[in-house]
C-alpha positions as CSV (number, residue, x, y, z in Angstrom):
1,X,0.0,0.0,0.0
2,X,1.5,3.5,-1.2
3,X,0.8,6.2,1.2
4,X,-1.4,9.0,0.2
5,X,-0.9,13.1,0.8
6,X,-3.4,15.7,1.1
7,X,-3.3,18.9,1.0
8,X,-5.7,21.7,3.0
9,X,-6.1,25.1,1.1
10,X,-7.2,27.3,4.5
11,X,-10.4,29.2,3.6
12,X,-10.1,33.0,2.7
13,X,-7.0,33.1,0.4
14,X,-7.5,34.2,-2.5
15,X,-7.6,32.1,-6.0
16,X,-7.4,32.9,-9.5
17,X,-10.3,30.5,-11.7
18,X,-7.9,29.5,-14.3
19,X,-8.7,30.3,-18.2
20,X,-10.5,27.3,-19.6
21,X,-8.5,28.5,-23.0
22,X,-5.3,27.5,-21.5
23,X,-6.2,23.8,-22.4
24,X,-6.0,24.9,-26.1
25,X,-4.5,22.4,-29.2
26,X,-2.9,23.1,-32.1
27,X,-5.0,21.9,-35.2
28,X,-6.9,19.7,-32.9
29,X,-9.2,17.2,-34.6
30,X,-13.1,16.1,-34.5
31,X,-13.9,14.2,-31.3
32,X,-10.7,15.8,-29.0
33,X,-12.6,17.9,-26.5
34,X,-10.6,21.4,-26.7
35,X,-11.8,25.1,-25.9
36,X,-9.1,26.4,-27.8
37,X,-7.7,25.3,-31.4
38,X,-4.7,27.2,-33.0
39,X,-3.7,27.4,-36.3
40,X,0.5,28.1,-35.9
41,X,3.6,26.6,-36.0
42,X,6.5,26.4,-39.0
43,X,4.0,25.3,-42.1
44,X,2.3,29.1,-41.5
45,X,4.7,31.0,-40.9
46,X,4.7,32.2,-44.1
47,X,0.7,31.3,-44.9
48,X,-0.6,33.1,-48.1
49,X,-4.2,33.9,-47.0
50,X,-5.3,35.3,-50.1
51,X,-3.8,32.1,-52.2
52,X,-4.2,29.7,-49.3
53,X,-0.5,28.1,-49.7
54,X,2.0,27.2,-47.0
55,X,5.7,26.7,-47.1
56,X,6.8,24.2,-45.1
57,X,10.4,25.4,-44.0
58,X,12.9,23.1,-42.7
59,X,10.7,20.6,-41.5
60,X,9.8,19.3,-45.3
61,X,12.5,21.2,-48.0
62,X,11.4,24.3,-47.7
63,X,8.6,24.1,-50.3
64,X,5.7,25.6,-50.8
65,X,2.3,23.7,-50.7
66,X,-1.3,24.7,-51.5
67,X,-3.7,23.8,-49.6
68,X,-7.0,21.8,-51.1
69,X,-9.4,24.2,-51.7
70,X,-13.1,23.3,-53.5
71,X,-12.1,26.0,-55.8
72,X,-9.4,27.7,-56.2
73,X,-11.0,30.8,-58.1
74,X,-12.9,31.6,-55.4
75,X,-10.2,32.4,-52.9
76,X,-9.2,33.8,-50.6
77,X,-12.8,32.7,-50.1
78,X,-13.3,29.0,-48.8
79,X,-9.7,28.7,-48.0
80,X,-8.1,25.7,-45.3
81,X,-8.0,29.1,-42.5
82,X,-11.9,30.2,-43.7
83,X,-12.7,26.3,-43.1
84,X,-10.2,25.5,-39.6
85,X,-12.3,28.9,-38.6
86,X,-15.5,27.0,-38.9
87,X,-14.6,24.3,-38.1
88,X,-13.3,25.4,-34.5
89,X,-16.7,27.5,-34.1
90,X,-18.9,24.4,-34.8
91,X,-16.9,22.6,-31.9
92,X,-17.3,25.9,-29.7
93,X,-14.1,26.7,-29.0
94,X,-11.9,30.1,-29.7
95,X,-9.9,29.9,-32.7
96,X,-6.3,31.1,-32.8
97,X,-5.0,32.2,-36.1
98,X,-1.2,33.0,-36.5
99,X,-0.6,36.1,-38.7
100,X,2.6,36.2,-41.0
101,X,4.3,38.7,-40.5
102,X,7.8,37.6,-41.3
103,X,7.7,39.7,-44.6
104,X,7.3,36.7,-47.1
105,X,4.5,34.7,-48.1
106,X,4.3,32.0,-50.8
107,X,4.5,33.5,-54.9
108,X,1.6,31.5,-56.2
109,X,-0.2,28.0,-55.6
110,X,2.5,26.3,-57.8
111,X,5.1,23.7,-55.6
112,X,7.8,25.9,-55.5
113,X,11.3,24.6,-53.4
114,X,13.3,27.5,-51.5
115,X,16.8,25.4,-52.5
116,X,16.7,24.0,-56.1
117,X,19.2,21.8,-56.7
118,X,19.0,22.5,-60.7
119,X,19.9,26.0,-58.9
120,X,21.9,25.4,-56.1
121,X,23.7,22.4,-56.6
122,X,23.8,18.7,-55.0
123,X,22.0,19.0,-51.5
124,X,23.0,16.4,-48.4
125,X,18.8,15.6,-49.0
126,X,16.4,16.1,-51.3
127,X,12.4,15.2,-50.9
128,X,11.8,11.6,-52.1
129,X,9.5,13.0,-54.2
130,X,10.8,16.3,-56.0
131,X,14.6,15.4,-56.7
132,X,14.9,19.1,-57.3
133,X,13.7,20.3,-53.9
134,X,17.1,19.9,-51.2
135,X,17.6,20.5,-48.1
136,X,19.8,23.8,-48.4
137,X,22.9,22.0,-47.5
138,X,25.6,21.4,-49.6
139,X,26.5,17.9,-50.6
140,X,30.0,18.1,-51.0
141,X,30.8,21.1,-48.1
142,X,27.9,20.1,-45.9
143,X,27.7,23.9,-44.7
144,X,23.9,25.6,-45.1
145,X,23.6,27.1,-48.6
146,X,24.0,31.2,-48.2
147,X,22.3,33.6,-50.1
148,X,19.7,31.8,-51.7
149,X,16.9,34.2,-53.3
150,X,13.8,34.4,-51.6
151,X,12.1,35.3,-55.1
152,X,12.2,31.3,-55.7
153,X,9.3,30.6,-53.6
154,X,8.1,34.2,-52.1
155,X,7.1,37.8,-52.4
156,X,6.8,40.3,-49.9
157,X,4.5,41.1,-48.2
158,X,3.8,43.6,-45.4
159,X,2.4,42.8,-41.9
């Protein structure tokens, strides 16, 4: 038998109720009970609202992806954030949207790879899919590719 402990909160002190949106997720998914859902981390960083395309950064080559959309045409109308919005609404919880403001978003909805290696040269990893798409580190220096042009995959954009 483990012993037990208990503790007594004397009455008259002062507590705090504690935010149910503290038990928040991030994308969380039908059926998880959560008060809070964000949309964040490094896939939209550098989210294109208006074309509904995220570039994935380091974690996956640095590439940017669109997002399925019913139709395209119609956006930024119907986009993945429009529908995570709705989504997180029906469930009644608070959605949490993260705003780029790193002063890039993706160019256009076309799979675009921030180190080419038709541009850059022979990467230490490319995606097992897109042989062009690398890691941006050199194969035969190993250091982190310098000076690439942002222009590959991006365009400004202002906060």
């Amino acid at each position: 038998v483990s012993a037990a402990t208990a503790s007594v909160q004397p009455l008259g002190i002062a507590r705090r109720i504690v935010s149910p949106f503290l038990f928040g997720v991030n994308f969380g998914v039908a059926g998880t009970p959560f008060t809070a859902n964000r949309w964040g981390g490094n896939a939209v960083t550098r989210y294109a609202w208006d074309l509904d395309v995220q570039n994935r950064a380091s974690d996956w080559y640095f590439e940017n992806r669109a997002n399925e959309v019913k139709n395209a045409s119609a956006l930024p109308f119907g986009s993945s954030s429009d529908a995570f919005i709705e989504y997180t609404l029906r469930a009644g919880a608070l959605p949490i949207i993260t705003l780029p403001t790193i002063g890039f978003a993706p160019l256009d909805r076309q799979t675009r790879c921030g180190f080419s290696v038709r541009k850059y040269g022979a990467q230490k990893q490319t995606d097992p899919n897109d042989a062009d798409c690398g890691n941006g580190i050199a194969n035969k220096s190993s250091a982190a590719i310098r000076n690439n042009d942002p222009a590959d995959t991006s365009r400004r954009v202002g906060p």
